[in-house]
Chimera marker file (.cmm) of the C-alpha trace (Angstrom):
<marker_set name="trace">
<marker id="1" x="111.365" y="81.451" z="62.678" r="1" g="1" b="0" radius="0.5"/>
<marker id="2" x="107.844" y="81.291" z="61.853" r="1" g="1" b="0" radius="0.5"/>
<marker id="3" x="106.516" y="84.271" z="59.267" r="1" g="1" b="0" radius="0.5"/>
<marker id="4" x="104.059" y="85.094" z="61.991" r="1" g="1" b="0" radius="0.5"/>
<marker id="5" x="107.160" y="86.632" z="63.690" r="1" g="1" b="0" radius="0.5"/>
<marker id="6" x="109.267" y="87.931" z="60.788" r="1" g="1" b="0" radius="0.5"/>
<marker id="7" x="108.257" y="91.070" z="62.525" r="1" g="1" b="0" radius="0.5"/>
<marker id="8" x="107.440" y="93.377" z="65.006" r="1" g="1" b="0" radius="0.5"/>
<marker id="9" x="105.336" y="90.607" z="67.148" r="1" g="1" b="0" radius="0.5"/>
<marker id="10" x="108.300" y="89.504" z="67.891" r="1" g="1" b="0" radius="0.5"/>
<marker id="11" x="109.703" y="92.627" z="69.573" r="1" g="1" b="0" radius="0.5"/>
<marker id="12" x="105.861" y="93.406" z="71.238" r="1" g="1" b="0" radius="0.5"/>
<marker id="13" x="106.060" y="89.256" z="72.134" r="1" g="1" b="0" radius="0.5"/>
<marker id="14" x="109.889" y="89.195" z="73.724" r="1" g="1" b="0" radius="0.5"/>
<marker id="15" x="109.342" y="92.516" z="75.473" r="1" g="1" b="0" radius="0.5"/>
<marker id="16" x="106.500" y="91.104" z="77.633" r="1" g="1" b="0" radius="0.5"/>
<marker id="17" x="107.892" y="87.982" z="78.096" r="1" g="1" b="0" radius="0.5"/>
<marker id="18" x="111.485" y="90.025" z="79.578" r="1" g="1" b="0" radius="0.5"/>
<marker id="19" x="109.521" y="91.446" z="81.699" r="1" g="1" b="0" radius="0.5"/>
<marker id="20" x="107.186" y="88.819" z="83.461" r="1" g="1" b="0" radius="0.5"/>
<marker id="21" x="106.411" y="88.861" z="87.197" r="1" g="1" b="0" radius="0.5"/>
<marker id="22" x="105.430" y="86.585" z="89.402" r="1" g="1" b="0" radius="0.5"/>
<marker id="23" x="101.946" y="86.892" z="91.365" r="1" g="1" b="0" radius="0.5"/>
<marker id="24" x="100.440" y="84.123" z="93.772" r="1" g="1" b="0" radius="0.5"/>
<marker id="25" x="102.793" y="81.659" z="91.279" r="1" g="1" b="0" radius="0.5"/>
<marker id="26" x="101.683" y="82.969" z="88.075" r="1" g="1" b="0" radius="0.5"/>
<marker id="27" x="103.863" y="84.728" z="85.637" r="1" g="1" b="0" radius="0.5"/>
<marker id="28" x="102.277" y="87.836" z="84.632" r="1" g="1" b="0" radius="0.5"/>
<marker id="29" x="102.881" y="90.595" z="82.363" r="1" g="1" b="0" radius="0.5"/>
<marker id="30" x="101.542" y="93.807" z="84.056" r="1" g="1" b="0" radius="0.5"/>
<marker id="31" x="102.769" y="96.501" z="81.301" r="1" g="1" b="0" radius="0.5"/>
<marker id="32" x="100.194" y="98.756" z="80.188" r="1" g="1" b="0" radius="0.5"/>
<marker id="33" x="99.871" y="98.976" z="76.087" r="1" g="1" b="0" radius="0.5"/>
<marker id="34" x="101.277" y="102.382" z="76.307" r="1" g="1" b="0" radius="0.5"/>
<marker id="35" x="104.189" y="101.297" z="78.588" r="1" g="1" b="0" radius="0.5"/>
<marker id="36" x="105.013" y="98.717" z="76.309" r="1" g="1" b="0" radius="0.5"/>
<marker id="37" x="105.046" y="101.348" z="73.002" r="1" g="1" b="0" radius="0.5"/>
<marker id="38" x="107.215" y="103.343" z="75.143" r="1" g="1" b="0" radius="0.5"/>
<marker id="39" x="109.715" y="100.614" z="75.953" r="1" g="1" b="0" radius="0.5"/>
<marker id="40" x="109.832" y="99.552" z="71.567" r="1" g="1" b="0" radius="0.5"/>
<marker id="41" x="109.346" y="103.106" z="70.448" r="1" g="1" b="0" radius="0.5"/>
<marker id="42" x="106.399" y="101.964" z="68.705" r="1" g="1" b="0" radius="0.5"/>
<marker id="43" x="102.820" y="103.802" z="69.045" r="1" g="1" b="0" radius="0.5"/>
<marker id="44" x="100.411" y="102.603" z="71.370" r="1" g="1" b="0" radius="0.5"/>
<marker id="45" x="98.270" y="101.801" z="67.596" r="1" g="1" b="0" radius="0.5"/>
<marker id="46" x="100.620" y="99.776" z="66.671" r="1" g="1" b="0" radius="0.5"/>
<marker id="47" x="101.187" y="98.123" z="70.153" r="1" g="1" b="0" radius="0.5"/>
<marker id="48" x="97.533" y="97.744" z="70.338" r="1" g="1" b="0" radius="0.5"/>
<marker id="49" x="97.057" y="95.933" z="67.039" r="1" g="1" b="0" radius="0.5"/>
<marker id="50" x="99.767" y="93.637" z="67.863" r="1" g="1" b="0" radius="0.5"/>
<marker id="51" x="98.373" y="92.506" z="71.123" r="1" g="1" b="0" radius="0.5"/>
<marker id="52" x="95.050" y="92.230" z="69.357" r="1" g="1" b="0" radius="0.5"/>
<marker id="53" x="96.813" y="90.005" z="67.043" r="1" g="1" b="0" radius="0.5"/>
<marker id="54" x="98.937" y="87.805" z="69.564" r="1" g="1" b="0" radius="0.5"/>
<marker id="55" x="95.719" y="86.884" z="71.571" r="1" g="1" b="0" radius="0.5"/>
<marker id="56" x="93.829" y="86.056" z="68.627" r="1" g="1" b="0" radius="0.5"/>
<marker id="57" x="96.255" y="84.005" z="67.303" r="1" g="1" b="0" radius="0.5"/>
<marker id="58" x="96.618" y="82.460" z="71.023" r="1" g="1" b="0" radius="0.5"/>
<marker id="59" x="99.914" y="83.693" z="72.038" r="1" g="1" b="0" radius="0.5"/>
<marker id="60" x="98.943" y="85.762" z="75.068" r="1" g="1" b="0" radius="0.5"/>
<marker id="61" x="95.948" y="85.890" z="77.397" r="1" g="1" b="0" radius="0.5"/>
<marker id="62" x="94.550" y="88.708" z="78.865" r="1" g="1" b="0" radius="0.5"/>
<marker id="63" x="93.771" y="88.282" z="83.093" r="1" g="1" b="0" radius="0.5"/>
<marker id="64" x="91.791" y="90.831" z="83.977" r="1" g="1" b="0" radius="0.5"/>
<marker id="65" x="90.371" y="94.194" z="81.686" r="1" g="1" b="0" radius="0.5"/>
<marker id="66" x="93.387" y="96.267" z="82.400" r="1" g="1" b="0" radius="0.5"/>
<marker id="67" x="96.442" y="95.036" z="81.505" r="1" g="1" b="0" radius="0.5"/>
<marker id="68" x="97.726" y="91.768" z="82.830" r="1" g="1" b="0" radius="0.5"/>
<marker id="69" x="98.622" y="89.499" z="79.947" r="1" g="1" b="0" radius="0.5"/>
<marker id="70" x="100.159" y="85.925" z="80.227" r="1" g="1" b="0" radius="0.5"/>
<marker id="71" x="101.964" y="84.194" z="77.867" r="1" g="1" b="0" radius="0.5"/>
<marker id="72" x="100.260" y="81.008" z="76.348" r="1" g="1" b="0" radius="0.5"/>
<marker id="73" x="102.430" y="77.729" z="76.006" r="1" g="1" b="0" radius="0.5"/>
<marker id="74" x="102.279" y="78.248" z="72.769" r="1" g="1" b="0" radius="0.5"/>
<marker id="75" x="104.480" y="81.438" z="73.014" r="1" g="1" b="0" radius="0.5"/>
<marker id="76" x="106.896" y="80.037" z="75.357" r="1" g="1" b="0" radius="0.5"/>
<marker id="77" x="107.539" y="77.299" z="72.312" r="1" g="1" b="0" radius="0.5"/>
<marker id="78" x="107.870" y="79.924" z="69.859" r="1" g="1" b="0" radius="0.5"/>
<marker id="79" x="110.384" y="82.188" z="72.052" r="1" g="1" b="0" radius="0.5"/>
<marker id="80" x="112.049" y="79.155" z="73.356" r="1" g="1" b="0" radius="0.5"/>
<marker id="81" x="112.581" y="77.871" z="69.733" r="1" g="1" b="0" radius="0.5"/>
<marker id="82" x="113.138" y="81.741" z="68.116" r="1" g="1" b="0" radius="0.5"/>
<marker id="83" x="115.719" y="82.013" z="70.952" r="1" g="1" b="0" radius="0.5"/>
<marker id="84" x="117.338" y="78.842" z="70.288" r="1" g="1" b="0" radius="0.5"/>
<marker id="85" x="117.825" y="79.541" z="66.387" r="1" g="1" b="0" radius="0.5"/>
<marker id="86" x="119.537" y="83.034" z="67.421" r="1" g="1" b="0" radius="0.5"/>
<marker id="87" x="122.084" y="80.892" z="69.423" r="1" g="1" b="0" radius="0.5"/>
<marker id="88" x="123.134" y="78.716" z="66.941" r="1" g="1" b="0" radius="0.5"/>
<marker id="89" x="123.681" y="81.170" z="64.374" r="1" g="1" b="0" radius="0.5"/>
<link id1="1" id2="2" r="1" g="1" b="0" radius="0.2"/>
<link id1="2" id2="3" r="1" g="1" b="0" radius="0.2"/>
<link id1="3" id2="4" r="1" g="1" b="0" radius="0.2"/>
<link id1="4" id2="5" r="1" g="1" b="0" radius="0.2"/>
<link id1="5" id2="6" r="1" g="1" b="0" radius="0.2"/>
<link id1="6" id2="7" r="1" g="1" b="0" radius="0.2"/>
<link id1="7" id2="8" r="1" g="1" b="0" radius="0.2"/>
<link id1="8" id2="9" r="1" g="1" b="0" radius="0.2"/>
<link id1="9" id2="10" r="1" g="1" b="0" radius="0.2"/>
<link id1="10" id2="11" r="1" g="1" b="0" radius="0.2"/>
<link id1="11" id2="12" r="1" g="1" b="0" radius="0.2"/>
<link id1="12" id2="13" r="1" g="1" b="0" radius="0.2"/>
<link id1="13" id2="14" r="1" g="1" b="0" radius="0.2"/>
<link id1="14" id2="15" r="1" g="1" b="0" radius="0.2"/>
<link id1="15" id2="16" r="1" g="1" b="0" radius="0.2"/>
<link id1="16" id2="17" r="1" g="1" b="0" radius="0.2"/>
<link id1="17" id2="18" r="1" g="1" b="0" radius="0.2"/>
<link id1="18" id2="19" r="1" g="1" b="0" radius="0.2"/>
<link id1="19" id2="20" r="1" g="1" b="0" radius="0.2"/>
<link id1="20" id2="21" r="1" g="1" b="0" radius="0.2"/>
<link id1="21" id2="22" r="1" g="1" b="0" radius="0.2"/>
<link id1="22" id2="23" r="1" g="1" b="0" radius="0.2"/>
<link id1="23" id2="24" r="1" g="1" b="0" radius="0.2"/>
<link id1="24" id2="25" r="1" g="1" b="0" radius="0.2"/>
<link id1="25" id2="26" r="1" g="1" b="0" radius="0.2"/>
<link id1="26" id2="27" r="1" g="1" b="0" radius="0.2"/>
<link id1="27" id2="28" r="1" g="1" b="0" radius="0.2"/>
<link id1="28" id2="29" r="1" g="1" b="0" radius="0.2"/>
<link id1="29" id2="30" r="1" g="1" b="0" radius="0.2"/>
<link id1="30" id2="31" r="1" g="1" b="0" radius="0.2"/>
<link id1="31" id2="32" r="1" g="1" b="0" radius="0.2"/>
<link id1="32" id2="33" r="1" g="1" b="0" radius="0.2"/>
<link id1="33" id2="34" r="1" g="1" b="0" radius="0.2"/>
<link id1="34" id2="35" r="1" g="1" b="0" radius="0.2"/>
<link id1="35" id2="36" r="1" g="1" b="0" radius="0.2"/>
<link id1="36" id2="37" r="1" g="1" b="0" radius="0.2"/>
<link id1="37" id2="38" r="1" g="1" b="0" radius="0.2"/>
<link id1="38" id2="39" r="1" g="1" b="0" radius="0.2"/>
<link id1="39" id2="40" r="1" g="1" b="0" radius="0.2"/>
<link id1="40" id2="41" r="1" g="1" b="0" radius="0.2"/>
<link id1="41" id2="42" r="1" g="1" b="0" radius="0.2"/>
<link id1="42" id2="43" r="1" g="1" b="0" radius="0.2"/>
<link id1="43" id2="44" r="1" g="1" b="0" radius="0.2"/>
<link id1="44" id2="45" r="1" g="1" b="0" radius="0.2"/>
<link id1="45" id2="46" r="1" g="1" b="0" radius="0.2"/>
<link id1="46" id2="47" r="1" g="1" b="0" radius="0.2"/>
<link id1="47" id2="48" r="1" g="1" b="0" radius="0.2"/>
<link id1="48" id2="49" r="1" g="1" b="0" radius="0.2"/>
<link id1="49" id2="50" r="1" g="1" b="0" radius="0.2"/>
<link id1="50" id2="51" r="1" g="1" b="0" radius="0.2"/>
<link id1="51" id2="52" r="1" g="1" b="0" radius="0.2"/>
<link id1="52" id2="53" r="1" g="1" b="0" radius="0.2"/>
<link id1="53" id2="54" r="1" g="1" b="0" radius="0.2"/>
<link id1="54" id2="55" r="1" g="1" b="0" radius="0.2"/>
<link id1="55" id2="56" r="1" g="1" b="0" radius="0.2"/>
<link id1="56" id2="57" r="1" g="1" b="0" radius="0.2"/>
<link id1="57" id2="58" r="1" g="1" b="0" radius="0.2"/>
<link id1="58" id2="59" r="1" g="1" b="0" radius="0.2"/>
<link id1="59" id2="60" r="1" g="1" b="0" radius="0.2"/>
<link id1="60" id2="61" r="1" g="1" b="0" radius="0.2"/>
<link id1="61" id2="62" r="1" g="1" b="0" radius="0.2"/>
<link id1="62" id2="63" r="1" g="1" b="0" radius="0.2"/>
<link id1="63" id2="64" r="1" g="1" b="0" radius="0.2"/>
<link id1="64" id2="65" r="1" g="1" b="0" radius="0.2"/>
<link id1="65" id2="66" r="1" g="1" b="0" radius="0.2"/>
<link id1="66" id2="67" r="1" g="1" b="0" radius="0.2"/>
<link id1="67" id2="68" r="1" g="1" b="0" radius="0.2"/>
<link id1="68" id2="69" r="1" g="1" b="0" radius="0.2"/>
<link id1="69" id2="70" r="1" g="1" b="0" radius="0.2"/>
<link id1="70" id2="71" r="1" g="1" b="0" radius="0.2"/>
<link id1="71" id2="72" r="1" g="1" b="0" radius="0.2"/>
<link id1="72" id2="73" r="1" g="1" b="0" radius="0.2"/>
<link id1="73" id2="74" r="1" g="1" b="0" radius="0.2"/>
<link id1="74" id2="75" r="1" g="1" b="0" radius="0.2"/>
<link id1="75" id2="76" r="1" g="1" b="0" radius="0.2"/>
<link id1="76" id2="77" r="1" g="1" b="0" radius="0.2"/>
<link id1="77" id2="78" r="1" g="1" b="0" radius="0.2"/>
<link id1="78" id2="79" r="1" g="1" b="0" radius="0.2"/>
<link id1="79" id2="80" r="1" g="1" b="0" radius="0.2"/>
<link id1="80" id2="81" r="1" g="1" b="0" radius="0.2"/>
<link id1="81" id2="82" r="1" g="1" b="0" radius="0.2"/>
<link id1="82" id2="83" r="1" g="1" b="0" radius="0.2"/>
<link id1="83" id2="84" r="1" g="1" b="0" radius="0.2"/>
<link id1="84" id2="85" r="1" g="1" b="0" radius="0.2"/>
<link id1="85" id2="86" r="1" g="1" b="0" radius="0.2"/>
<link id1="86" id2="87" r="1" g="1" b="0" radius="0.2"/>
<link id1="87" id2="88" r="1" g="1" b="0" radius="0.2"/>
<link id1="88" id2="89" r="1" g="1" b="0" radius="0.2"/>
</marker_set>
């Protein structure tokens, strides 16, 4: 696992990505920052910060101003190879 996600952007990273939708074929995530703090027990600080990092870092993508986040290829990789590493072990 990458030290990028030695952490909690792992927790803020899997929790969207559990909870994807669907919308005109899209995956979506359409949890609100506070929703999301809620869900991990973190605060919505903390939750904010992460997201800020994740996007910078080009992990998610924001769709619109409120809320709807995607995740990037480059997160399905990381999840798809964090996941795989937890199965082996």
């Amino acid at each position: 696992m990458s030290d990028f996600f030695m952490n909690d952007k792992y927790r803020v990273l899997e929790c969207m990505a559990k909870r994807q939708i669907s919308v005109s074929n899209e995956l979506i995530i359409k949890l609100s920052q506070q929703e999301i703090a809620d869900i991990l027990n973190f605060t919505k600080t903390k939750v904010n910060t992460i997201i800020g990092e994740l996007k910078q870092n080009g992990y998610i993508a924001q769709r619109s101003s409120r809320g709807k986040y995607v995740l990037t290829e480059k997160a399905k990789a990381e999840l798809t190879k964090i996941n795989s590493k937890e199965a082996a072990q």
